[in-house]
C-alpha positions in Angstrom: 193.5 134.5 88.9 189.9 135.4 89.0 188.7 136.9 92.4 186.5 134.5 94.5 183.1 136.3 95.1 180.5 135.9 97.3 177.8 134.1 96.0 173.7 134.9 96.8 172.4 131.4 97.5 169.0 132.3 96.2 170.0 133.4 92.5 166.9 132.7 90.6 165.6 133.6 87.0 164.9 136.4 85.8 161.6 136.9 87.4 163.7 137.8 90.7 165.0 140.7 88.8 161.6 141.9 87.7 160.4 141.7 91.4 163.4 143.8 92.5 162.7 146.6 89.7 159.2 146.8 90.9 159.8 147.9 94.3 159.7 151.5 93.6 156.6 151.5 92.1 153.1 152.4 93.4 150.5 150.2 94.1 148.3 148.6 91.1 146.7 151.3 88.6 143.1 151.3 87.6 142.7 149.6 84.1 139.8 148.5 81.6 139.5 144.6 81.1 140.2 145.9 77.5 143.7 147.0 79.0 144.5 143.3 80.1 147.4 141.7 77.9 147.4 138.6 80.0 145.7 136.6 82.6 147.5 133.3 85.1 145.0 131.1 86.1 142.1 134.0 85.6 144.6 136.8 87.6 145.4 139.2 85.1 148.3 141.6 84.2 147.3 144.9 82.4 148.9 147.0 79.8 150.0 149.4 82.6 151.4 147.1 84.8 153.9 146.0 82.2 154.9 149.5 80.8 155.7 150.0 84.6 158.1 147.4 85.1 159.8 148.1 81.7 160.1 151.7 82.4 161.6 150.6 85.7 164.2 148.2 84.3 165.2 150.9 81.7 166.0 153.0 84.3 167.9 150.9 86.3 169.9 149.5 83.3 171.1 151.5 81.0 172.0 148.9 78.0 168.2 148.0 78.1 166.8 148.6 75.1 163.5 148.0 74.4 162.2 145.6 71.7 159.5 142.8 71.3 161.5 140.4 72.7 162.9 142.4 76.0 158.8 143.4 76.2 158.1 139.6 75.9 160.9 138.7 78.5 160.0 141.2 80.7 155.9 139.7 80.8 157.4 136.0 81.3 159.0 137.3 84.3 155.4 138.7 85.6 153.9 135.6 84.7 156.1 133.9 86.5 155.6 135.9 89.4 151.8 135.9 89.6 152.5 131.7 89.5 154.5 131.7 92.2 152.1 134.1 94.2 149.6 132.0 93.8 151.3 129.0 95.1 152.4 130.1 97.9 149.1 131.4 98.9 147.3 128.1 98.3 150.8 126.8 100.4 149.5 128.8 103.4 151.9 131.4 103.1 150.1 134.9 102.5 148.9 136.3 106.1 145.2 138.9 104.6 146.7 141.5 107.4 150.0 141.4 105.3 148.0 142.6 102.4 145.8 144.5 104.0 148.3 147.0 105.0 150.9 146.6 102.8 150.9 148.2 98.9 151.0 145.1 96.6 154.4 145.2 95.2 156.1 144.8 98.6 153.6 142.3 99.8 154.2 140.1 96.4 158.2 140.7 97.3 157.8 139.6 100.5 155.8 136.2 99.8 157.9 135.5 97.1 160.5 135.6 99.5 159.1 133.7 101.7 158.1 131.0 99.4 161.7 130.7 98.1 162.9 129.9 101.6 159.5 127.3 101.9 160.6 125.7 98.7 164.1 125.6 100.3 163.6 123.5 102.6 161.2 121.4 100.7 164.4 120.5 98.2 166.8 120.1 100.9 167.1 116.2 100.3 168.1 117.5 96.6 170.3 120.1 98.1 174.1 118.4 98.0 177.1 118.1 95.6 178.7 115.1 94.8 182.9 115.3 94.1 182.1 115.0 90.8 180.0 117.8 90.6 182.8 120.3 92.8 185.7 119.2 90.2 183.3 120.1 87.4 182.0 123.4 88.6 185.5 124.0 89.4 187.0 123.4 86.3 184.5 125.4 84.6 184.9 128.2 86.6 188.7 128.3 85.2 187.0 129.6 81.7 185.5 132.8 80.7 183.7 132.2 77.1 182.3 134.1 74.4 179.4 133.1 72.3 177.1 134.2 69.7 173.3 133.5 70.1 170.4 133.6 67.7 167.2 133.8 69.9 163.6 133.7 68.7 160.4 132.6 70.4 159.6 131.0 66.9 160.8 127.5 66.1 159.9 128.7 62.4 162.4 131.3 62.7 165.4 129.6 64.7 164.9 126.9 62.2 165.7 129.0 59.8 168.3 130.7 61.1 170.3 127.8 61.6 170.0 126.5 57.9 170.9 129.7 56.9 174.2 129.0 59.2 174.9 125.8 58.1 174.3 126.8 54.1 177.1 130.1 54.8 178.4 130.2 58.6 176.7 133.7 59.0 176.2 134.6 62.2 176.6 138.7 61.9 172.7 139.4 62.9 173.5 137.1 66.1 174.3 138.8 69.2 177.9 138.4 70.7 177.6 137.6 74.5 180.8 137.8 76.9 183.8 137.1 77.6 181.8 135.9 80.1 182.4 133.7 83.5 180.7 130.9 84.6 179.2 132.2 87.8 177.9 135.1 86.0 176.0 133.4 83.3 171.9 133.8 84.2 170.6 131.7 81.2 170.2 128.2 81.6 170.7 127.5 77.8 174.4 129.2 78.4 175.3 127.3 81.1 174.7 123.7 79.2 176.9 125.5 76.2 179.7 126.7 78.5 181.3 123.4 78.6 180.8 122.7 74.6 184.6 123.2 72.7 185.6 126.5 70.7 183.8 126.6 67.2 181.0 124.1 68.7 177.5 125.1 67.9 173.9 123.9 69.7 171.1 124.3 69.5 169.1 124.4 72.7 165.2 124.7 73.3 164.0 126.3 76.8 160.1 127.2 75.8 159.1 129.3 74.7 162.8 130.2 73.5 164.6 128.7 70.9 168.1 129.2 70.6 171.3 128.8 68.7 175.1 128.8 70.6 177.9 128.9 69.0 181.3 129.0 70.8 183.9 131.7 69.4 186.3 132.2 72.4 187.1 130.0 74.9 189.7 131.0 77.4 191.1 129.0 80.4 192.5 131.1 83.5 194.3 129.8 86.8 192.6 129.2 89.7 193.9 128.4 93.4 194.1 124.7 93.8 190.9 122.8 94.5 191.8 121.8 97.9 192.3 125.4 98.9 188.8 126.8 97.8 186.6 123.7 97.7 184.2 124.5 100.3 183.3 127.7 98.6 183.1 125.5 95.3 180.6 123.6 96.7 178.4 126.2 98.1 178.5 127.9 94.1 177.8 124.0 92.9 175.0 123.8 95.3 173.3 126.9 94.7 173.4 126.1 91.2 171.6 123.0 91.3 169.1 125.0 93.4 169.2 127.8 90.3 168.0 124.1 88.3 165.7 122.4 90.1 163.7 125.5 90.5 163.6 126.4 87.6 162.6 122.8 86.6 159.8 123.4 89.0 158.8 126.2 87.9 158.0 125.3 84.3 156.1 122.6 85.2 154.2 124.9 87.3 153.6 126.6 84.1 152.2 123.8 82.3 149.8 123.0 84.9 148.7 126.6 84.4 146.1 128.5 82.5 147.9 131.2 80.6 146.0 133.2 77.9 148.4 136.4 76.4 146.7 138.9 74.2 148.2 140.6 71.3 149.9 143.9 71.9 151.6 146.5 70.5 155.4 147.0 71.4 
């Protein structure tokens, strides 16, 4: 039976991750405008700023391997970031002695911590799982799955990909992902395929990625009986909708947003 683990109630995307790795960096370096590669809303993110953080994560992980989509992935998560920055600073949150004598990175860690326990309390009417939603999250968690994915950020491409699958079934350029459990799946996309039946295949869009799931092991393990473990069931189930709605707010965050990113070179 799969060990029952403690869960961190404010499991976000990835652009948590991306704040964690930049903690051991130095402040901001000194760049050109012709260095910027991006800008939020007119704040901008330079050249350096990114090799940072991917340096950083390669370090920290050592199956990272860098590409133009991990480079992409990796300046979502600081776009991200710099939109939830400036939120919470038009929320009221950011104290100017805070910056003032604190280096940027922690300051930005430190708001964006505060803002997730601000926007907290803000969803708390949201905040609550129904029986339904404990027997579901429980039965899912009595799986571990393994899929193959084909991910692009062109609808062009994953388009194609998935002719070419229904025209032959060949999936040997897609990447294999798992066994993996419920609670340790970080991609949205996943977690709407983890329920889909062995040999099922989706296709799921989650701008600006486009993807294609296909289930190729499904495997169902036993778990202590609801009654024993449901109020830690519902905690996982509530922090998950959390993971959601956040998420949810976040992209339309993004759409209210001006985002311009340059061209650049892997």
């Amino acid at each position: 039976m799969p060990k029952m683990r403690s869960i961190d109630i404010l499991r976000l995307p990835v652009f948590i991750l991306a704040v964690s790795l930049i903690l051991t960096g130095c402040g901001r370096s000194v760049s050109d405008d012709k260095d910027v590669i991006a800008s939020v809303n007119k704040d901008v993110i330079y050249k350096a700023d990114l090799d940072r953080d991917i340096a950083l994560r390669a370090k920290l992980d050592p199956e990272f391997k860098l590409s133009k989509d991990t480079k992409s992935e990796q300046l979502d998560a600081m776009i991200d970031r710099k939109i939830i920055v400036q939120y919470a600073m038009e929320k009221g949150l950011a104290r100017e002695e805070r910056f003032v004598n604190t280096i940027r990175t922690i300051w930005e860690h430190t708001l964006i911590r505060d803002f997730i326990d601000y926007k907290k309390k803000e969803l708390q009417d949201y905040l609550f799982a129904t029986d339904d939603d404990i027997a579901r999250y429980y039965d899912n968690m009595s799986y571990t799955v393994t899929f193959k994915v084909f991910k692009s950020r062109s609808k062009k491409a994953a388009d194609e990909a998935y002719a070419k699958y229904l025209a032959d079934k060949d999936t040997s350029a897609w990447q294999t992902v798992g066994p993996i459990a419920y609670e340790d799946v970080g991609m949205i996309a996943l977690l709407d395929a983890f329920e889909m039946e062995k040999g099922r295949v989706a296709r799921v869009a989650d701008e600006p990625n486009y993807y294609i799931i296909e289930v190729i092991e499904k495997e169902k393990h036993d778990l202590a009986p609801l009654a024993d473990i449901k109020d830690e069931v519902e905690k996982r189930a509530i922090s998950l909708k959390e993971k959601r709605l956040f998420e949810e707010w976040l992209k339309e965050q993004k759409k209210k947003s001006k985002i311009v990113v340059k061209d650049y070179s892997i």
